[in-house]
C-alpha positions as CSV (number, residue, x, y, z in Angstrom):
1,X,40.9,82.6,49.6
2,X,40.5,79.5,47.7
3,X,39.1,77.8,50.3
4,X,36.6,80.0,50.8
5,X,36.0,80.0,47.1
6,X,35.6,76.2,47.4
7,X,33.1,76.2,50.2
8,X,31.0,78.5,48.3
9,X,30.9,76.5,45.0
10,X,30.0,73.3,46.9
11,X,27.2,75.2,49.5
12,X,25.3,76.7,45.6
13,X,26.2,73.7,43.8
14,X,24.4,71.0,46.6
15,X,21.4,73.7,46.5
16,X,21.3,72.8,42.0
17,X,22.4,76.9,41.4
18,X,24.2,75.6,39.1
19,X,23.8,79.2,36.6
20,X,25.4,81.0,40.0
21,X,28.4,78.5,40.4
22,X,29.9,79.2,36.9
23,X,29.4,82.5,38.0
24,X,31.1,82.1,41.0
25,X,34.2,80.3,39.2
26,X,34.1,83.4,36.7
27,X,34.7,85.8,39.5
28,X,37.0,83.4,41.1
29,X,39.3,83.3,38.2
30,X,39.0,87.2,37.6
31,X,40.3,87.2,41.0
32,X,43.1,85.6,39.6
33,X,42.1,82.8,42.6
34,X,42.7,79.3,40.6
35,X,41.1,76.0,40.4
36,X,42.5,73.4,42.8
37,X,41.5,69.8,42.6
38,X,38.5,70.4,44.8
39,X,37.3,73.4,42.6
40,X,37.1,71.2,39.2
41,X,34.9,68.1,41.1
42,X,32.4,70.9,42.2
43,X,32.3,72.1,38.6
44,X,32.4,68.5,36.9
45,X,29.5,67.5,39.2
46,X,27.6,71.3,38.2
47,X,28.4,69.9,34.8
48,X,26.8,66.3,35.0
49,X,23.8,68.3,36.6
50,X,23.6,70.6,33.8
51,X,23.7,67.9,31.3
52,X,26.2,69.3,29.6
53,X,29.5,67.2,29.9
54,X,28.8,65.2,27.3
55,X,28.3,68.6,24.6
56,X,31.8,69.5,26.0
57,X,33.7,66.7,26.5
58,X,32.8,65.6,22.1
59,X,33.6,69.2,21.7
60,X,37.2,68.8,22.7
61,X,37.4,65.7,21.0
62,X,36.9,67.3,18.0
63,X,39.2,69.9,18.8
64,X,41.8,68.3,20.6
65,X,41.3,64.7,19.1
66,X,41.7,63.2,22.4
67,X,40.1,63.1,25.9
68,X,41.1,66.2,27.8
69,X,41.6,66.6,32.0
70,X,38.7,67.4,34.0
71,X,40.8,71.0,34.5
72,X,40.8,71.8,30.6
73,X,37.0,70.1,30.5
74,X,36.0,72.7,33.2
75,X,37.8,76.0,31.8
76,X,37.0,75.2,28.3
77,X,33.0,75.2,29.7
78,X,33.4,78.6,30.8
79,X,35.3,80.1,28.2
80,X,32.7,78.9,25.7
81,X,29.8,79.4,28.2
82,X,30.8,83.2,28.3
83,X,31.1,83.3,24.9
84,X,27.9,81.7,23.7
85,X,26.2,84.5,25.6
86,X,27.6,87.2,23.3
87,X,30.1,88.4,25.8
88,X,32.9,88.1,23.5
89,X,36.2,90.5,25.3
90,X,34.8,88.8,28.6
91,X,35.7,85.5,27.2
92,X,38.4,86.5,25.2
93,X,39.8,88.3,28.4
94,X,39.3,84.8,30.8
95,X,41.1,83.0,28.1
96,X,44.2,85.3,28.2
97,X,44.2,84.8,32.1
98,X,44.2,80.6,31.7
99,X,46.5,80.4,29.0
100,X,49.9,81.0,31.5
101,X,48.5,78.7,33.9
102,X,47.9,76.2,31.4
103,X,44.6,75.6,32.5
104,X,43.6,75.4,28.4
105,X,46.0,74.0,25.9
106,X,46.9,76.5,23.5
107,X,44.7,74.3,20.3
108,X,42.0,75.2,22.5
109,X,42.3,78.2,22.4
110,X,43.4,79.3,19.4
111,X,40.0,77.3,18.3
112,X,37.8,79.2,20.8
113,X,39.7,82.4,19.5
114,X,38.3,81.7,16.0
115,X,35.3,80.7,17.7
116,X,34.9,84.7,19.0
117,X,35.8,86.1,15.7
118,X,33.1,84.2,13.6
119,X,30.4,85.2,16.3
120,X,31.3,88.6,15.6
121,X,31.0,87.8,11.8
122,X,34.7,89.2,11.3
123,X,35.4,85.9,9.3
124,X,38.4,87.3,7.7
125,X,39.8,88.0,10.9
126,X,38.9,84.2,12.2
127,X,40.5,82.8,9.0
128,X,44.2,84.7,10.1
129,X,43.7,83.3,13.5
130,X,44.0,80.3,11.9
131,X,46.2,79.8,9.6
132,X,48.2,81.4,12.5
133,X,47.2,78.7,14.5
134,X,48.6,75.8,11.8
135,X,51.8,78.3,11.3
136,X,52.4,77.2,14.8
137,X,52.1,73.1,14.6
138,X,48.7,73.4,15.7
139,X,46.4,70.8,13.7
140,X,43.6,71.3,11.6
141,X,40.3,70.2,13.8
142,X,36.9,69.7,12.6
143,X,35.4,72.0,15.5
144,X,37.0,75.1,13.4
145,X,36.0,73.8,10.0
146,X,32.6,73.6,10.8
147,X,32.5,77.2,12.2
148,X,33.3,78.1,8.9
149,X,31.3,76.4,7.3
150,X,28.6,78.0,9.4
151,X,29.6,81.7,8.8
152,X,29.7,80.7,5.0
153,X,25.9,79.0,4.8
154,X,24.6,82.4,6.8
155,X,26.4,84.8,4.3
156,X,24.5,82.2,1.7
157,X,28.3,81.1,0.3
158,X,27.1,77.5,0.0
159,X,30.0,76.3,-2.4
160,X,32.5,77.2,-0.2
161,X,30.5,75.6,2.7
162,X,30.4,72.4,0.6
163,X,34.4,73.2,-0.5
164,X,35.5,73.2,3.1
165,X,33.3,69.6,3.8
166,X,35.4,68.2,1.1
167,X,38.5,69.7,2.2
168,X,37.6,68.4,5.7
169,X,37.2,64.7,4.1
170,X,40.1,65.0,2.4
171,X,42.2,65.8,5.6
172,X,40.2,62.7,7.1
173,X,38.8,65.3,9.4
174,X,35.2,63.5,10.4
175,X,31.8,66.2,10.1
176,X,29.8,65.6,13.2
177,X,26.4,66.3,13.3
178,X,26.1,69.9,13.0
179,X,28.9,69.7,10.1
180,X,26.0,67.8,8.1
181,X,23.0,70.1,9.5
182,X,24.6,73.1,8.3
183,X,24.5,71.5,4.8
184,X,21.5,70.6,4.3
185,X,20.0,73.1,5.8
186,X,22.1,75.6,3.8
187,X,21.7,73.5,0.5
188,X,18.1,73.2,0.9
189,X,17.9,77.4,1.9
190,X,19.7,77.5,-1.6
191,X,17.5,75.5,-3.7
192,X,19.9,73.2,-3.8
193,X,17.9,70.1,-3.1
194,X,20.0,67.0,-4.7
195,X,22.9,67.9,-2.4
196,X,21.1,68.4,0.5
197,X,19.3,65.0,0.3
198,X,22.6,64.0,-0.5
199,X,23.7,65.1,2.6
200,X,21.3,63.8,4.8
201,X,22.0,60.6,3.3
202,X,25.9,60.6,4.5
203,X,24.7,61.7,8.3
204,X,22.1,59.1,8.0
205,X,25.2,56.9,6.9
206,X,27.6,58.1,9.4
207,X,25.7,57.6,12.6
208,X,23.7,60.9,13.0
209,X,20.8,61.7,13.4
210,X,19.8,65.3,11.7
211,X,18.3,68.1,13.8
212,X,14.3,69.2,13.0
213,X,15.1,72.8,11.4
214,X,17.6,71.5,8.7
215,X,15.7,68.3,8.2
216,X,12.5,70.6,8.2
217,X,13.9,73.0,5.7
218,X,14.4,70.2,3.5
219,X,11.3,68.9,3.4
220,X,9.3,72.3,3.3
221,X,11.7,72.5,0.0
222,X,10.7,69.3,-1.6
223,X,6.9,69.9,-1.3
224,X,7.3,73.1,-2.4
225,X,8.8,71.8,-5.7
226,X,6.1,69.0,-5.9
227,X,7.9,66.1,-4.5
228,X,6.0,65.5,-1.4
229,X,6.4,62.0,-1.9
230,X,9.8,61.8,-1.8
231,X,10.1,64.1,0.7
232,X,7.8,61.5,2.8
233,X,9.8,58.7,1.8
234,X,13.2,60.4,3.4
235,X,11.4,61.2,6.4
236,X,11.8,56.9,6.9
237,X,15.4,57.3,6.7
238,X,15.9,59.2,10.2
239,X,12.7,57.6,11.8
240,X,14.5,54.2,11.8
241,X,17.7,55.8,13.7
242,X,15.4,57.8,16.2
243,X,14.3,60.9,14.5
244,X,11.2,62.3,15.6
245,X,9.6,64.6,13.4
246,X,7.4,67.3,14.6
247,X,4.0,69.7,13.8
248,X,6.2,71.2,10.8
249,X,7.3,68.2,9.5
250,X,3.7,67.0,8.8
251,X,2.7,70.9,8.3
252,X,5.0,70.8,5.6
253,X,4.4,67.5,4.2
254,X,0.4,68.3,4.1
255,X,0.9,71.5,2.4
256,X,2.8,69.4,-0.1
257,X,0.6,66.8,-1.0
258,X,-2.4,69.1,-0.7
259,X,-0.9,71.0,-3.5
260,X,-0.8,68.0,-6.0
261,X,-4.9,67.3,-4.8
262,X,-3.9,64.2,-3.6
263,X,-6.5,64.7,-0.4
264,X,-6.2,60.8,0.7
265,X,-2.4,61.4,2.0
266,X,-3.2,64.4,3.9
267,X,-5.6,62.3,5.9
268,X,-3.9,59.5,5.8
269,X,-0.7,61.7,7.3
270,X,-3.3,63.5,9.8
271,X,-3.9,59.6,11.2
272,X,-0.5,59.0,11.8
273,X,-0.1,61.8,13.9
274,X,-3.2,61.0,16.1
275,X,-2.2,57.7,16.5
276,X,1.3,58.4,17.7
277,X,2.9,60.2,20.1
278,X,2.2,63.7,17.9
279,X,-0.8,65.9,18.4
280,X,-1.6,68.2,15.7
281,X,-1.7,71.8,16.9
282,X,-2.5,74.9,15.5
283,X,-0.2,74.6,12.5
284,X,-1.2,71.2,11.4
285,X,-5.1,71.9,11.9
286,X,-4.4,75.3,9.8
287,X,-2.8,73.5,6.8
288,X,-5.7,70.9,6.6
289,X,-8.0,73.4,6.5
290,X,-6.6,75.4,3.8
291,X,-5.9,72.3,1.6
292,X,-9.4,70.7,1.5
293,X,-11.0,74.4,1.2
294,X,-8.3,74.3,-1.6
295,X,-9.6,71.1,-3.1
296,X,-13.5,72.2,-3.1
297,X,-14.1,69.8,0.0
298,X,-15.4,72.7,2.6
299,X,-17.4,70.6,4.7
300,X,-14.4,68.2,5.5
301,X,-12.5,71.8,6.7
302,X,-15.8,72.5,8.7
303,X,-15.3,69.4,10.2
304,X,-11.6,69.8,10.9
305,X,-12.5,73.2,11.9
306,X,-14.6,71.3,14.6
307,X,-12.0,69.4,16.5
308,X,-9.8,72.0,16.5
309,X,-12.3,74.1,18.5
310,X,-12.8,71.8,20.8
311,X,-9.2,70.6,21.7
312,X,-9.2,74.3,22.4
313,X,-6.6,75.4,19.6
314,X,-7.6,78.8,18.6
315,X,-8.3,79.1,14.8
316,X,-6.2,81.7,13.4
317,X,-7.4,84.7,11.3
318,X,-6.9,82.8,7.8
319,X,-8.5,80.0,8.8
320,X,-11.7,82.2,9.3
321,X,-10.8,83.8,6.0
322,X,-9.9,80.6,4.5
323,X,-13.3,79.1,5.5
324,X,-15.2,82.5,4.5
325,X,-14.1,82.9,1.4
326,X,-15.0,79.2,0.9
327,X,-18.5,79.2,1.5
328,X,-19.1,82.4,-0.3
329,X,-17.7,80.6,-3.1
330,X,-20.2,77.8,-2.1
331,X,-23.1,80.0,-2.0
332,X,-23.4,79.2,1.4
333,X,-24.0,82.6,2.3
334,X,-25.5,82.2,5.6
335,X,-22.6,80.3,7.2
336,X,-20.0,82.8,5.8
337,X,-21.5,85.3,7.5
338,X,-21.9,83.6,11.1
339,X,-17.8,82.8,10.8
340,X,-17.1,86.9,9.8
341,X,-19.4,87.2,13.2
342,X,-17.7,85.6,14.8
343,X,-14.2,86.6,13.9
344,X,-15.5,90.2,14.9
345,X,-17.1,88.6,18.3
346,X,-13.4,87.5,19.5
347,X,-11.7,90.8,18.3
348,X,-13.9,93.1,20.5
349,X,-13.0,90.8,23.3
């Protein structure tokens, strides 16, 4: 009964199971057993616990393009909940059960519908849902648009991911963050480096801040090109609205300077980590290695080689190459040797 149901989700919801509640609901709506006003509190509050509200309720508005009920907050978590975990006829399924007890308005729907065809990379079959959808009176919602966008960047059809941007602009549909991601991570993927700066520029602009991968990708794209300074001078763009880079960020960014020889900024951006909130791990350690061995200047990777022992970061197989090679090159014969005895030490462990 529902009661029954109710007690349940409040007992495993007090004890933070929250995983087992939406569960619970899942089997409770199977049962074709629905939500009273008890049942969505329990699943708001499993919500708030989460963390997750907030990702759901901005989803809606950019489906919907207003605030939804609590009810359609709470069935529209589960039906996208079930679906993010690849169990697409199990969500597809749940939706056809809320949909006559209007427990998720039909825009919804249709949306998490296209939702489930582009995660099973049947596009074509999304794209009829929708215009389906708009035959109806439904309006066009950014949510949707960016799914698009998304499939279209993964097939590597970046002009009609940047086509459907500009259509959504000239609907006066807003991007939201992952709208912009997608772009610049997919423009930058392309080679296309203008328009993803370009991109980054409008989030920047528009209140977002970008996620590390696409802003990473764009970066790792500059250097590789040569422009490691300009690639450091966008990274001041985010930082001021709350960016925080990471070990690939300044991976990247020493790879790209070391490159050009210009030794003094991969210090200089080795500093900056150490004095913030940033320690360099394996990555970082790796890519200063290989730059100064790169620039003739072994002893300054022997010395880097150093602290990265002792912080206990296992050196990796090329940097023991790396260095190698190096001293051969050196003449320092007797120090190559000790590293390749090394190497061979830790392998028979």
């Amino acid at each position: 009964s529902l009661i029954t149901y109710n007690t349940l989700l409040h007992v495993v919801q007090k004890s933070d199971q929250t995983a087992l509640v939406w569960k619970i609901y899942e089997h409770m709506v199977g049962k074709r057993s629905y939500p009273n006003e008890g049942t969505i509190k329990i699943l708001i509050d499993a919500l708030c616990k989460e963390g997750k509200l907030k990702k759901y309720v901005h989803m809606l508005d950019r489906i919907h393009g207003k605030r939804c009920s609590p009810s359609v907050i709470v069935n529209t978590s589960l039906v996208f909940s079930i679906l993010e975990e690849g169990r697409v006829e199990e969500g597809l399924m749940m939706l056809r059960r809320m949909l006559p007890k209007n427990l998720v308005l039909d825009t919804i729907a249709s949306s998490l519908i296209v939702y489930a065809k582009v995660k099973l990379g049947d596009v074509c079959s999304a794209w009829e849902v929708y215009e389906e959808m708009l035959k109806r009176g439904f309006r066009a919602n950014s949510f949707v648009y960016t799914l698009f966008m998304g499939a279209h960047c993964e097939g590597g059809r970046i002009e009609e991911a940047q086509s459907m941007m500009n259509e959504m602009e000239n609907m006066d549909l807003k991007p939201f963050d992952e709208s912009y991601n997608l772009l610049i991570e997919g423009c930058a993927k392309a080679g296309r480096v203008d328009a993803s700066l370009s991109y980054l520029k409008k989030m920047v602009e528009s209140g977002f801040i970008p996620c590390r991968s696409a802003f990473n990708e764009m970066v790792g794209k500059l250097c590789e090109t040569g422009d490691a300074g300009q690639a450091n001078a966008m990274l001041t763009i985010p930082l001021d609205k709350g960016f925080l880079p990471d070990s690939i960020t300044y991976a990247h960014l020493i790879d790209g300077y070391g490159r050009k020889g210009e030794i003094q900024e991969v210090v200089k951006l080795y500093y900056e980590m150490e004095s913030g909130s940033l320690s360099p791990g394996a990555l970082v350690f790796t890519s200063l290695i290989k730059n100064f061995c790169q620039c003739g200047k072994v002893e300054e990777a022997e010395r880097y080689f150093g602290i990265m022992k002792d912080r206990s970061i296992a050196p990796s197989l090329c940097v023991y190459e790396t260095l190698i090679a190096n001293h051969f090159d050196k003449g320092n014969a007797e120090r190559a040797l000790h590293l390749k005895n090394e190497i061979e030490l830790i392998a028979s462990i």
